[in-house]
C-alpha positions as CSV (number, residue, x, y, z in Angstrom):
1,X,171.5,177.4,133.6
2,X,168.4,179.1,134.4
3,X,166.2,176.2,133.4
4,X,165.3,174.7,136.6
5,X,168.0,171.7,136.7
6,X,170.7,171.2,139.6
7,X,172.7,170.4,136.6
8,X,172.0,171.0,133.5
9,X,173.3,169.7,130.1
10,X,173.9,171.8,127.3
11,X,172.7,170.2,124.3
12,X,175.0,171.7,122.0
13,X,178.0,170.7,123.6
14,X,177.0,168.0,126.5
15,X,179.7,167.0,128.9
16,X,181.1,163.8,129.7
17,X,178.9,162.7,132.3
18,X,175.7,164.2,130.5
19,X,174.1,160.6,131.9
20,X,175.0,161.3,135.4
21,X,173.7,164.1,135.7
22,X,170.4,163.8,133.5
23,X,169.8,161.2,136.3
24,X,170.3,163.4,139.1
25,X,167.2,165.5,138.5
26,X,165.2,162.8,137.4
27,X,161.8,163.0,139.7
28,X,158.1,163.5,139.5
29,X,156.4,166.3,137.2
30,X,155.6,169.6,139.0
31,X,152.3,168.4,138.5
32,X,152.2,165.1,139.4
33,X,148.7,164.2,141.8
34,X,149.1,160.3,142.8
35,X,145.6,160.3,143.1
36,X,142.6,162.7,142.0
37,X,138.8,162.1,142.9
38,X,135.8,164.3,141.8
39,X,132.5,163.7,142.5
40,X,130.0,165.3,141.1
41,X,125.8,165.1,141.7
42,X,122.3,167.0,140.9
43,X,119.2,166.7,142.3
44,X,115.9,168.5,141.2
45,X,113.0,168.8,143.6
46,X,109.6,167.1,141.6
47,X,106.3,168.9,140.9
48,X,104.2,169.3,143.7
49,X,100.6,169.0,143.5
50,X,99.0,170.8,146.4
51,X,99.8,174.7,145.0
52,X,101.2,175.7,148.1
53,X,103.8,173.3,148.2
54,X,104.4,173.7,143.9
55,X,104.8,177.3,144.5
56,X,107.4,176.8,147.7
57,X,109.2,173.6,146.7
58,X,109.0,172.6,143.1
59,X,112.4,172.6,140.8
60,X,114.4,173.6,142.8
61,X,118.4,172.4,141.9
62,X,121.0,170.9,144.5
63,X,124.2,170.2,142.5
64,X,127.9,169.6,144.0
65,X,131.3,168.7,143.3
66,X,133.9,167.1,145.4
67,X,137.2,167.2,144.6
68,X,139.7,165.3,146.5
69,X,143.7,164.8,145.6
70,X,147.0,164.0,146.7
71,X,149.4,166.7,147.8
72,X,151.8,168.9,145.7
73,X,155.5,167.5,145.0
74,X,158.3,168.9,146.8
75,X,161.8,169.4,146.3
76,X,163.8,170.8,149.9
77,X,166.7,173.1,148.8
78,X,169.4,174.5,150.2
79,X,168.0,178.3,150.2
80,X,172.4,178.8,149.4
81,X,174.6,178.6,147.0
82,X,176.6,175.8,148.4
83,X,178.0,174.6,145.1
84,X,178.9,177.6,144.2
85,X,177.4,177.8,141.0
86,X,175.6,180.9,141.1
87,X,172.4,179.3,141.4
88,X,171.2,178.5,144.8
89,X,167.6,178.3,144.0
90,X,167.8,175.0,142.4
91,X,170.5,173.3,145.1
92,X,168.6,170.3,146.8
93,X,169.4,169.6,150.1
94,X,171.5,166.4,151.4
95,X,168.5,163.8,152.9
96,X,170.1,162.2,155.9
97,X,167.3,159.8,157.2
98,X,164.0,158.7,155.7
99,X,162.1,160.1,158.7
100,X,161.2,163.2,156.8
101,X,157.0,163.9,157.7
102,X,155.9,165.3,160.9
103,X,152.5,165.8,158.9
104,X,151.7,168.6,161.2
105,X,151.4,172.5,160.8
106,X,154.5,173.4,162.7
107,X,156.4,170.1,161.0
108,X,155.2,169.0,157.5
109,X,158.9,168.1,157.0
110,X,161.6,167.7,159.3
111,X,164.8,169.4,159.4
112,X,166.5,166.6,161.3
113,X,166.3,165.0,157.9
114,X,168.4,167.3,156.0
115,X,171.6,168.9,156.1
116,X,173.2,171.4,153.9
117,X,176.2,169.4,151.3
118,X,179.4,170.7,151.7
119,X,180.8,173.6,149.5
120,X,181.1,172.7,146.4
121,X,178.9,169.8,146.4
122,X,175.6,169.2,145.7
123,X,172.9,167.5,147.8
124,X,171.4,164.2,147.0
125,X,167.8,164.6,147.5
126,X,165.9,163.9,145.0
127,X,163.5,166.7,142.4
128,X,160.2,166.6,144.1
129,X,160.8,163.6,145.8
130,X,158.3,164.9,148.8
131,X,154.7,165.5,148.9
132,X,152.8,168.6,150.5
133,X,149.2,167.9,152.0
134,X,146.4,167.0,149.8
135,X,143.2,168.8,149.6
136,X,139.5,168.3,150.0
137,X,136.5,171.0,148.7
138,X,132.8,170.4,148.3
139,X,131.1,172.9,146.9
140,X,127.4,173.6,146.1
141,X,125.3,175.9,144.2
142,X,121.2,175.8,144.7
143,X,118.9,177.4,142.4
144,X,115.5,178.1,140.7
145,X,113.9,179.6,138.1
146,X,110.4,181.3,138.0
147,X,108.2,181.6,134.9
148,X,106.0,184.4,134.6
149,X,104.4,186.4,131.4
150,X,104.9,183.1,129.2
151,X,108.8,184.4,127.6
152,X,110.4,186.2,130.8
153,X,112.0,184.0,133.7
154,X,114.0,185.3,136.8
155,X,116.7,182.4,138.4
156,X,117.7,182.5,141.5
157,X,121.2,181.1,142.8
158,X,123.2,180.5,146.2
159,X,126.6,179.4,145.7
160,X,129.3,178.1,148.5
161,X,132.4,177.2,147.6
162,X,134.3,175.0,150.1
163,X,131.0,174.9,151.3
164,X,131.7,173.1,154.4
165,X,134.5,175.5,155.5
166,X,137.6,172.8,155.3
167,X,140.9,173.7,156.6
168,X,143.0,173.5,153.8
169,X,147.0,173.8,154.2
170,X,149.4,175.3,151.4
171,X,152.4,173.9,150.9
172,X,155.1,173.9,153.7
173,X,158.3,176.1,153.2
174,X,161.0,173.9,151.6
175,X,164.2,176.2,151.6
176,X,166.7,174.3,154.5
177,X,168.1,177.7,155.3
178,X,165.2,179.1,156.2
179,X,164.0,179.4,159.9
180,X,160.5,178.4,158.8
181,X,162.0,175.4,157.1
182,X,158.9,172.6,157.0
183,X,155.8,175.3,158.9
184,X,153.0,175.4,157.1
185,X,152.3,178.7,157.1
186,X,149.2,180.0,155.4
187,X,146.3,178.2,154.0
188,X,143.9,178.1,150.8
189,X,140.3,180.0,150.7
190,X,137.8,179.3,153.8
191,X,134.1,179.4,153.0
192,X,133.2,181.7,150.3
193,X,129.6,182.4,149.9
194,X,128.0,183.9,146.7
195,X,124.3,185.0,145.8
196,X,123.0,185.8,142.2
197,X,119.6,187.1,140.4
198,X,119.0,186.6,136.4
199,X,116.0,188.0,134.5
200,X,115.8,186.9,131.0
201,X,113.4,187.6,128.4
């Protein structure tokens, strides 16, 4: 009890249908990502000859990272204590149709798709047997550094993470009893901007 499993097993002393229900919260690993892409690329700006354009355009450094990946995995539960075991928090919902995405802010998941098990029973959705929207971020730093009195430089950075300002959801709420059951209802960092001096001698 306590360690995240509709039904747990005691090890000690492991009931008769230990297999059964092993098998009931068998499922994808919190951190399970079907699929992950990064990206990542640097360009420096050459030497100029003309001094004009060497002191305005040379060396300076464009890198970025994308980073692209499936969704979180979900698991709907009850939000009750419809087993009565004590422990509502891990109670999964019954699924009653596979029509479960409405992929939208208001409707990641469906509640048509879910009911509540009858008392005393559990439900027979399956441990984060749902996905949450994936995510997308570029982000970019550009700097440069300038030389001066042979040991002594000064760099100069700009930073912007989620640099093009991409709507990114959270996770939907997955309790069934809840009247937000399936809204998206917040959403990660927007554009976040940074600037940055070093001297070093």
């Amino acid at each position: 009890v306590g360690s995240g499993y509709m039904l747990p097993v005691s090890i000690v002393n492991p009931p008769a249908d230990a297999e059964a229900r092993l098998e009931a919260d068998k499922g994808p690993c919190e951190n399970d990502r079907r699929h992950i892409f990064n990206l990542t690329a640097s360009y420096t700006t050459p030497e100029f000859e003309g001094r004009v354009a060497r002191a305005l355009g040379s060396t300076w450094r464009l890198s970025g990272i994308l980073r692209a990946s499936s969704g979180d995995r979900l698991s709907v539960s009850t939000g009750l204590d419809q087993a009565l075991t004590g422990a509502p928090g891990v109670q999964r919902a019954n699924q009653v149709s596979d029509d479960v995405y409405g992929r939208t802010l208001n409707q990641w998941l469906k509640a048509s798709a879910f009911a509540q098990p009858a008392f005393g029973t559990f439900g027979n959705s399956g441990r984060n047997a749902f996905e949450g929207p994936g995510s997308r971020v570029v982000d970019l730093s550009l700097a440069r550094s300038f030389r001066f009195a042979e040991t002594h430089r000064i760099e100069a950075r700009v930073e912007a993470f989620n640099a093009f300002n991409w709507f990114r959801w959270n996770n939907p709420n997955t309790s069934l009893n809840n009247a937000n059951f399936g809204r998206i209802l917040s959403a990660q960092d927007p554009r976040i901007m940074q600037f940055a001096v070093k001297y070093q001698f």
